[in-house]
PAZAPA-4460 file (N, C-alpha, C; in steps of 0.05 Angstrom, whole numbers, plus 32768, in hexadecimal, padded with zeros to 4 digits):
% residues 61
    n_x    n_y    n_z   ca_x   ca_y   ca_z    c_x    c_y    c_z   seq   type   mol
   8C69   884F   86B6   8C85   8849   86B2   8C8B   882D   86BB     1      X     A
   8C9C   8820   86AD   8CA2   8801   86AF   8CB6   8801   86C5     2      X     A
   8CB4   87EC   86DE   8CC2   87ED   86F1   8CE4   87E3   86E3     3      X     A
   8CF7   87EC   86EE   8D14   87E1   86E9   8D1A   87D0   86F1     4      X     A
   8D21   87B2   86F9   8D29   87A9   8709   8D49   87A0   86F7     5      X     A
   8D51   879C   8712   8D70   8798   870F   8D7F   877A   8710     6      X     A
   8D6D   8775   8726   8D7B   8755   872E   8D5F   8740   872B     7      X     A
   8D6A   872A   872D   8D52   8720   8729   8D5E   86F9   873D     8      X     A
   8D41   86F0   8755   8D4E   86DC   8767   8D35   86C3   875F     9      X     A
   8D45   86BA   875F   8D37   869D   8759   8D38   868B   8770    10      X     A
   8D25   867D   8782   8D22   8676   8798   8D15   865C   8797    11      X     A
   8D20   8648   8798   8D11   8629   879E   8D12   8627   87C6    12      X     A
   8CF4   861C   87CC   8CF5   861E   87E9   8CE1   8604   87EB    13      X     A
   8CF3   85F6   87F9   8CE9   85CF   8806   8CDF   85D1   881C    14      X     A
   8CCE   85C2   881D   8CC7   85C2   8837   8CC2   85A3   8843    15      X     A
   8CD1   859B   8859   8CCB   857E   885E   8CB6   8581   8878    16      X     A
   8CA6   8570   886A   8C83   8576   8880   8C7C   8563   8893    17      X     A
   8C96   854C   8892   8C92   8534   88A4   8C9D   853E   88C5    18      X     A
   8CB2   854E   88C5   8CAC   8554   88E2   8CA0   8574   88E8    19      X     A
   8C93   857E   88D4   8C89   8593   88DA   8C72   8586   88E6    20      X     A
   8C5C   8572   88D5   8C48   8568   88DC   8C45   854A   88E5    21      X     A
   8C51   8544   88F7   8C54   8536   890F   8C41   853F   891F    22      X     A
   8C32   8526   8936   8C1E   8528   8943   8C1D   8539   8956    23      X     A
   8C44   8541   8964   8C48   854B   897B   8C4A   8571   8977    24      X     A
   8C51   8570   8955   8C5A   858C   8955   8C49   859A   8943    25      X     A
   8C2E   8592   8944   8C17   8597   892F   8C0F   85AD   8948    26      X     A
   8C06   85AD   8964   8BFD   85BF   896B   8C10   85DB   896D    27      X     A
   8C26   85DF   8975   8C45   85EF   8967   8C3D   8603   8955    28      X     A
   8C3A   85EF   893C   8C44   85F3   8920   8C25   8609   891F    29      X     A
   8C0C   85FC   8927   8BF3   860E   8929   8BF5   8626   892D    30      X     A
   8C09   8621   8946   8C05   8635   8961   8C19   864E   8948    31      X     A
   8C2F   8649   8948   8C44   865D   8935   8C36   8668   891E    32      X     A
   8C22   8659   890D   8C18   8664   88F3   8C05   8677   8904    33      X     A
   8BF1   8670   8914   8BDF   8687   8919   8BBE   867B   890D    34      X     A
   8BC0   865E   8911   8BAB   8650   8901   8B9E   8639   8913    35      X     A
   8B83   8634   8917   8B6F   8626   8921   8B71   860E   8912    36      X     A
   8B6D   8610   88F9   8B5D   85F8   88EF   8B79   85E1   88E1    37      X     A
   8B71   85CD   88E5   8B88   85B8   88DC   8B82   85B6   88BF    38      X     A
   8B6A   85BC   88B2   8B66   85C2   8894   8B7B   85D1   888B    39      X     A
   8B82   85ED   889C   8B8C   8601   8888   8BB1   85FD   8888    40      X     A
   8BB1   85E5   889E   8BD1   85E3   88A4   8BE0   85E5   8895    41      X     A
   8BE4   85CC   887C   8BF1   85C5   8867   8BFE   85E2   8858    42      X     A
   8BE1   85EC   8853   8BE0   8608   8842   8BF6   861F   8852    43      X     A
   8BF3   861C   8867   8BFF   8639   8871   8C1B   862D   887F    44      X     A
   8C27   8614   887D   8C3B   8609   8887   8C48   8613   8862    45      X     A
   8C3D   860D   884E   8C43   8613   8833   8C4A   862D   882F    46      X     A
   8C39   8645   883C   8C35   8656   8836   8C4F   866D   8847    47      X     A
   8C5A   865D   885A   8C6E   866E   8870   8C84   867A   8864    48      X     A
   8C90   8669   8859   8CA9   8671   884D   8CAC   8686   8839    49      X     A
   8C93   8686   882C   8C8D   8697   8817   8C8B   86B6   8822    50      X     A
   8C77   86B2   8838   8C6F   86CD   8845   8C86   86D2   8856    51      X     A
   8C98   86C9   885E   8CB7   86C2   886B   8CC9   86E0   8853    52      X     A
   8CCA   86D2   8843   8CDE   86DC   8831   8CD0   86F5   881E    53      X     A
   8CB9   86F1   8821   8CA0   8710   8816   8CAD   8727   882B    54      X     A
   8CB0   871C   8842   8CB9   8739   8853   8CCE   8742   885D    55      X     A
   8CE3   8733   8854   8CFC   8730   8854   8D04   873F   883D    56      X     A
   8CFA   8739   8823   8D09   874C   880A   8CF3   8764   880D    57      X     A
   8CDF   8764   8809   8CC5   877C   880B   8CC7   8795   8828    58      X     A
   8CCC   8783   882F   8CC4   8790   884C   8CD7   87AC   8859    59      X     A
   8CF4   878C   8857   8D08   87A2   8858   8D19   87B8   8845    60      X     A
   8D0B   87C4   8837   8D14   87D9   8817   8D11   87EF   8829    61      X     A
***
């Protein structure tokens, strides 16, 4: 059976990365994602807001 949906949200989400990734607040920003490597930073500083708002509409039903 085909799911119903009713409403439907359209979501643009910016992210300004110049004082996220600053020299002083790079260990922080590490420390909050849950991440070692300065490779995977970019990605999962990208990736927050997404998984932010995944458990926010998902989570709370």
């Amino acid at each position: 059976m085909a799911k119903q949906y009713t409403h439907m949200i359209r979501l643009g989400i910016g992210l300004e990365l110049t004082k996220l990734l600053s020299p002083k607040n790079i260990p922080g920003v590490k420390a909050y994602l849950g991440i070692d490597n300065d490779a995977e930073l970019v990605n999962a500083i990208a990736q927050d807001p997404y998984n932010t708002l995944y458990n926010i509409i998902f989570c709370s039903l």
